[in-house]
PyMOL Python script that loads the backbone (N, CA, C, O; Angstrom):
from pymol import cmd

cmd.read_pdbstr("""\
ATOM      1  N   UNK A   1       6.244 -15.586 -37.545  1.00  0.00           N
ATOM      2  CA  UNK A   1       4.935 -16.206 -37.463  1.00  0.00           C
ATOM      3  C   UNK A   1       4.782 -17.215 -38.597  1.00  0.00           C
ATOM      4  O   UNK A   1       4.846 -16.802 -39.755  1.00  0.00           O
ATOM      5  N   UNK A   2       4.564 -18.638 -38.320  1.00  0.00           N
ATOM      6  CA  UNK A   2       4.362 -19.725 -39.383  1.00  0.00           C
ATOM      7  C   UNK A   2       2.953 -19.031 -39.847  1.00  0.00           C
ATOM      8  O   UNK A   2       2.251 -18.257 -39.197  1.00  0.00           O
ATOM      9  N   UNK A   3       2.821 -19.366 -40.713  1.00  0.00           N
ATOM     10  CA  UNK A   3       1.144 -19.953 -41.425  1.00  0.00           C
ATOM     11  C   UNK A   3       1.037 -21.635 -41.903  1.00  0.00           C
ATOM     12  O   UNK A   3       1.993 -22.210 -42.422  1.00  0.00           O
ATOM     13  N   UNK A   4       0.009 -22.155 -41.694  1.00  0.00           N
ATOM     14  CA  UNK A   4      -0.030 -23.140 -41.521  1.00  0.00           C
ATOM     15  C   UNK A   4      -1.539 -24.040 -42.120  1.00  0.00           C
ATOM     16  O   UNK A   4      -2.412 -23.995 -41.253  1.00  0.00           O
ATOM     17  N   UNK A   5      -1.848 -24.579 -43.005  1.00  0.00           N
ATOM     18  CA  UNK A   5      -3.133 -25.163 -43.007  1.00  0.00           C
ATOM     19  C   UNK A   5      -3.963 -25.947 -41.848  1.00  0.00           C
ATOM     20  O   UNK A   5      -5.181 -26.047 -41.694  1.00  0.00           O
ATOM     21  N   UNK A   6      -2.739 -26.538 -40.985  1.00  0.00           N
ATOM     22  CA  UNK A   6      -3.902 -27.287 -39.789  1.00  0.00           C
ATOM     23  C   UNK A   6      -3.417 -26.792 -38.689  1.00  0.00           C
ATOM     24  O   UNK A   6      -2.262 -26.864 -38.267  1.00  0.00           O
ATOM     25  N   UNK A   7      -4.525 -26.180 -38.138  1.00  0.00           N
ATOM     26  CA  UNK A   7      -4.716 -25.061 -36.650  1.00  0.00           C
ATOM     27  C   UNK A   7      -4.633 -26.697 -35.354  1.00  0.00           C
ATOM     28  O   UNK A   7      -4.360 -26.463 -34.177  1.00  0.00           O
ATOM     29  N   UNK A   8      -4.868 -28.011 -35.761  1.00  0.00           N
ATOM     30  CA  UNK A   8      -4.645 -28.789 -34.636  1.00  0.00           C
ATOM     31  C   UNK A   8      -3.428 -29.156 -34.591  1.00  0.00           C
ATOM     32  O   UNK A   8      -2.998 -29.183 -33.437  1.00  0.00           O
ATOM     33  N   UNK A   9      -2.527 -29.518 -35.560  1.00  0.00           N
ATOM     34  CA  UNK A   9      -0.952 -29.656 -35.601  1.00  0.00           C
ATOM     35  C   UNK A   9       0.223 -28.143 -34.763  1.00  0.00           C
ATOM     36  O   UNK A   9       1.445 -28.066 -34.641  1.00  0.00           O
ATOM     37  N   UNK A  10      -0.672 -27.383 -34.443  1.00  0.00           N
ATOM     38  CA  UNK A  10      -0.001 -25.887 -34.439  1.00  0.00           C
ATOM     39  C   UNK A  10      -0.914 -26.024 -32.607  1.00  0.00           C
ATOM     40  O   UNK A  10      -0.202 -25.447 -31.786  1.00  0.00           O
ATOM     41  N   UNK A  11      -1.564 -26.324 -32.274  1.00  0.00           N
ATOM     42  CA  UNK A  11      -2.238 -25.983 -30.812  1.00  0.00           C
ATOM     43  C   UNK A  11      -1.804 -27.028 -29.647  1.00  0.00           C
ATOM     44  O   UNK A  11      -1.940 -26.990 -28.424  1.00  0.00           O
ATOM     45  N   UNK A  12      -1.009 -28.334 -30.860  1.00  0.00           N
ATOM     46  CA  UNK A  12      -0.854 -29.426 -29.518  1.00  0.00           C
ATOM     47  C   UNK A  12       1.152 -29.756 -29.579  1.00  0.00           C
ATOM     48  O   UNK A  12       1.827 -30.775 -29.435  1.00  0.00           O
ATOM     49  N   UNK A  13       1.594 -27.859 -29.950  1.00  0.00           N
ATOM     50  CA  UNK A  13       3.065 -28.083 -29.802  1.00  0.00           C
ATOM     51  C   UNK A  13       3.373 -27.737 -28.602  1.00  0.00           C
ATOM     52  O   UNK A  13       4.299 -28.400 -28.133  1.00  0.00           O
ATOM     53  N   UNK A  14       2.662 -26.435 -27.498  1.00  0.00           N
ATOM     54  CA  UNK A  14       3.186 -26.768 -26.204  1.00  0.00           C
ATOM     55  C   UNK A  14       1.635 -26.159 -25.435  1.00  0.00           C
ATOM     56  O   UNK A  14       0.691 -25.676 -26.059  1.00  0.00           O
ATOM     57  N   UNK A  15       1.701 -26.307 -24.270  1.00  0.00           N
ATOM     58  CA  UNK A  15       0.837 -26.295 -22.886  1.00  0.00           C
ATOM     59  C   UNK A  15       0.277 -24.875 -23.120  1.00  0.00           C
ATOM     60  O   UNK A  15      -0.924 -24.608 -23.128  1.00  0.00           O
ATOM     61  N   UNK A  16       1.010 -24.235 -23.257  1.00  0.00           N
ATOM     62  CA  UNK A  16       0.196 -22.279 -23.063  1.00  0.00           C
ATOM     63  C   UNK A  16      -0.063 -22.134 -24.431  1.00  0.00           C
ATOM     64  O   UNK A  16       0.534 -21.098 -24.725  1.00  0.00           O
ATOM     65  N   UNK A  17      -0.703 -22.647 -25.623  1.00  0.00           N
ATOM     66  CA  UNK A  17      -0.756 -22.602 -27.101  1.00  0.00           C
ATOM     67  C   UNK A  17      -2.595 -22.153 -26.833  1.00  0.00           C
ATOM     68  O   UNK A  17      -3.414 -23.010 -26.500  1.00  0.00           O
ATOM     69  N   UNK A  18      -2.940 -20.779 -27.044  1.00  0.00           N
ATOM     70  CA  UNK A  18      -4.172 -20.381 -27.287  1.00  0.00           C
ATOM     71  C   UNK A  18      -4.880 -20.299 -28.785  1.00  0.00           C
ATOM     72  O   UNK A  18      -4.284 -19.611 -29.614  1.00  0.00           O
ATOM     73  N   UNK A  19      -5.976 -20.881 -29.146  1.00  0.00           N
ATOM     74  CA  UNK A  19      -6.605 -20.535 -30.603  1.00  0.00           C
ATOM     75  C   UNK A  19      -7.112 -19.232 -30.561  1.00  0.00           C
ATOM     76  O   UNK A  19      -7.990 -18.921 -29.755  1.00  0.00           O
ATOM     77  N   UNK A  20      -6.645 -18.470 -31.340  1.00  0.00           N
ATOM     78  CA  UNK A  20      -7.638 -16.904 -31.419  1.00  0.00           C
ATOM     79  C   UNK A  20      -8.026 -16.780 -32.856  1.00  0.00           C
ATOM     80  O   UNK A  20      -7.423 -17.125 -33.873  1.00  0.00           O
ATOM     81  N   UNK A  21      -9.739 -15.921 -32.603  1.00  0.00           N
ATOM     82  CA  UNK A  21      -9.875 -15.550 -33.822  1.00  0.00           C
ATOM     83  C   UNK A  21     -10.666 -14.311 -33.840  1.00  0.00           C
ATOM     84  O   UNK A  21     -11.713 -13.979 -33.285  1.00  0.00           O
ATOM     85  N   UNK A  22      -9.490 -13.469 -35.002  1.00  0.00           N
ATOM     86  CA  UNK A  22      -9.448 -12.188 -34.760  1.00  0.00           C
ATOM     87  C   UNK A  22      -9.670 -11.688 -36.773  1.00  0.00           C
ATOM     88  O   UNK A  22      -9.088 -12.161 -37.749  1.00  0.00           O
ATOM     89  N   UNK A  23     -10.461 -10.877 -36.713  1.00  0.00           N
ATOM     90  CA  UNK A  23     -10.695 -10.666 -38.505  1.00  0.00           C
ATOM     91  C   UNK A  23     -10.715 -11.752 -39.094  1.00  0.00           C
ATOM     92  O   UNK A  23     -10.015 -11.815 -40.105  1.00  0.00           O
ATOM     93  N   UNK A  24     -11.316 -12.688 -38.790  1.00  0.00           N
ATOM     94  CA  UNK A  24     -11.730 -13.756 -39.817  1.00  0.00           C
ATOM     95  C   UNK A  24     -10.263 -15.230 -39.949  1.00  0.00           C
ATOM     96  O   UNK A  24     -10.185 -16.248 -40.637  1.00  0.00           O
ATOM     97  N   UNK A  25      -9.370 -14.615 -38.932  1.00  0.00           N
ATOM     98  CA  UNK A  25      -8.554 -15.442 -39.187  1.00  0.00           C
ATOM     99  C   UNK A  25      -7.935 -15.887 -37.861  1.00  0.00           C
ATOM    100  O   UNK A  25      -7.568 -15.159 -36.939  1.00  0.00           O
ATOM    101  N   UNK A  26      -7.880 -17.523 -37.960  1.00  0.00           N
ATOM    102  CA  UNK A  26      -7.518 -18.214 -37.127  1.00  0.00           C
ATOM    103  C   UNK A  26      -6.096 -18.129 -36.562  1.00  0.00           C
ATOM    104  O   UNK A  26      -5.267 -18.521 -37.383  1.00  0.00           O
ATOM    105  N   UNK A  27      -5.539 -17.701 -35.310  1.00  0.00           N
ATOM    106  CA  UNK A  27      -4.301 -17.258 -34.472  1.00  0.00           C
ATOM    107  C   UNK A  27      -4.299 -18.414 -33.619  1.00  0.00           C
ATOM    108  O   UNK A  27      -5.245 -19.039 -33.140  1.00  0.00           O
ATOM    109  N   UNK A  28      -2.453 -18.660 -33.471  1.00  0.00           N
ATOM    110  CA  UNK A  28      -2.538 -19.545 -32.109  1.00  0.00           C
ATOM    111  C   UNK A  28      -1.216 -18.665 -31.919  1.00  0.00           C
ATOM    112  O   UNK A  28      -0.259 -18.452 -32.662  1.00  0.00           O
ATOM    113  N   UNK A  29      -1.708 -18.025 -29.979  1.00  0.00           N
ATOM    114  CA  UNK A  29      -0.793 -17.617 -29.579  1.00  0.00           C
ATOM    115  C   UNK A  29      -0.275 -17.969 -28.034  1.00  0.00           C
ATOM    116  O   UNK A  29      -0.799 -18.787 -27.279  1.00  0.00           O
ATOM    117  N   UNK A  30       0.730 -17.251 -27.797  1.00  0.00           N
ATOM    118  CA  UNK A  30       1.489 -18.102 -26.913  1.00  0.00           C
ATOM    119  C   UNK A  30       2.167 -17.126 -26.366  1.00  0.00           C
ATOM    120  O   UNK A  30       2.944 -16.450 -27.040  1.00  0.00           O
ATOM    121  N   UNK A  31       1.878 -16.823 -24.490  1.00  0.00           N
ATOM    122  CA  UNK A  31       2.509 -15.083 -24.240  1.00  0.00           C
ATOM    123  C   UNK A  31       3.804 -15.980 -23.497  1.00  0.00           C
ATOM    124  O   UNK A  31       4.707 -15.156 -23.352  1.00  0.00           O
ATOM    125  N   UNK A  32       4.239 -17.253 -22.997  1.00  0.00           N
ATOM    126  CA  UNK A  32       5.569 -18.055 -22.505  1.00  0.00           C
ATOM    127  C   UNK A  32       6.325 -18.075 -23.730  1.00  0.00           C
ATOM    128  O   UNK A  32       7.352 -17.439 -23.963  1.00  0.00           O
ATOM    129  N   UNK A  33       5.915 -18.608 -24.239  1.00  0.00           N
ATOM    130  CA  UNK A  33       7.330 -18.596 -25.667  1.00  0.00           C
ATOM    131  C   UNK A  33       6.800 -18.162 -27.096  1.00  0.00           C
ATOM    132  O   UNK A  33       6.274 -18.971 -27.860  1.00  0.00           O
ATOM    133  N   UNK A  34       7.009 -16.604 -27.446  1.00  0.00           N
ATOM    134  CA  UNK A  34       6.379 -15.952 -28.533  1.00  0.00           C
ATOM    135  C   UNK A  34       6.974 -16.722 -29.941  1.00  0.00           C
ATOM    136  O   UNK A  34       7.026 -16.194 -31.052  1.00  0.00           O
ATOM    137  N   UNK A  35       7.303 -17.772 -29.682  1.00  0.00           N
ATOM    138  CA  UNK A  35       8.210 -18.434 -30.899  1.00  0.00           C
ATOM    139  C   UNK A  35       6.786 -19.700 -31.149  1.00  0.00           C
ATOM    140  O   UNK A  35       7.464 -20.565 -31.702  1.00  0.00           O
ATOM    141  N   UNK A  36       5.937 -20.060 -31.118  1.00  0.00           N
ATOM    142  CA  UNK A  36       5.178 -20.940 -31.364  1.00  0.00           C
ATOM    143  C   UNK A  36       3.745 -19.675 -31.875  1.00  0.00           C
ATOM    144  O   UNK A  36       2.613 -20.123 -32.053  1.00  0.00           O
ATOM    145  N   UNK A  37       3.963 -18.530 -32.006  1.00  0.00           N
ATOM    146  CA  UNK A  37       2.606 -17.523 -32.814  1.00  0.00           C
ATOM    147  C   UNK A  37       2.429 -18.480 -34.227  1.00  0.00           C
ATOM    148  O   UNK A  37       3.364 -19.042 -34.797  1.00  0.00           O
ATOM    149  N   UNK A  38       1.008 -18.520 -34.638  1.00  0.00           N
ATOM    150  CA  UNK A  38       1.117 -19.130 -35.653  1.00  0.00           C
ATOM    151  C   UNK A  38      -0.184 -18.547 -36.360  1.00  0.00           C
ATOM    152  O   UNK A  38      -0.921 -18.108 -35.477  1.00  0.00           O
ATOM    153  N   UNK A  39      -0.586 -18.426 -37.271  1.00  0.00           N
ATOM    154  CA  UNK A  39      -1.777 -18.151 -37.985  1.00  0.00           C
ATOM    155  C   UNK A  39      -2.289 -19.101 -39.229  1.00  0.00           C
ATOM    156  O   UNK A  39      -1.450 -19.610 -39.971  1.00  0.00           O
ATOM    157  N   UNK A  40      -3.839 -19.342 -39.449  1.00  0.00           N
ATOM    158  CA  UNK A  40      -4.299 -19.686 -40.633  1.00  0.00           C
ATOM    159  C   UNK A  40      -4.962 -19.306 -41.718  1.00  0.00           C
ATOM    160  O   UNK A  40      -5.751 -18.390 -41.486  1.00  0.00           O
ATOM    161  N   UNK A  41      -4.930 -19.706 -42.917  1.00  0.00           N
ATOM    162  CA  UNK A  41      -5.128 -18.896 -44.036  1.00  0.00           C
ATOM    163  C   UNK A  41      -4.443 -17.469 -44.595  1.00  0.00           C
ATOM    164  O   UNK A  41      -4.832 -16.968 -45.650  1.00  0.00           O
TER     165      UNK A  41
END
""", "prot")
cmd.dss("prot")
cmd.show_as("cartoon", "prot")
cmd.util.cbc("prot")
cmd.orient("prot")
């Protein structure tokens, strides 16, 4: 899982890229290719 400061550089790498936010912290996940999970802060 990257961490990453910008959640828009991380949501426009492929087509199935979801923003979640779960405990205060920003998730982008992805159930086609679990290799693009990413989180912020």
């Amino acid at each position: 899982m990257k961490v990453s400061n910008s959640i828009k550089a991380l949501k426009k790498r492929h087509a199935s890229c979801k923003v979640v936010r779960r405990k205060g912290r920003t998730y982008v996940i992805n159930k086609t290719n679990p290799r693009y999970k990413a989180r912020q802060g």
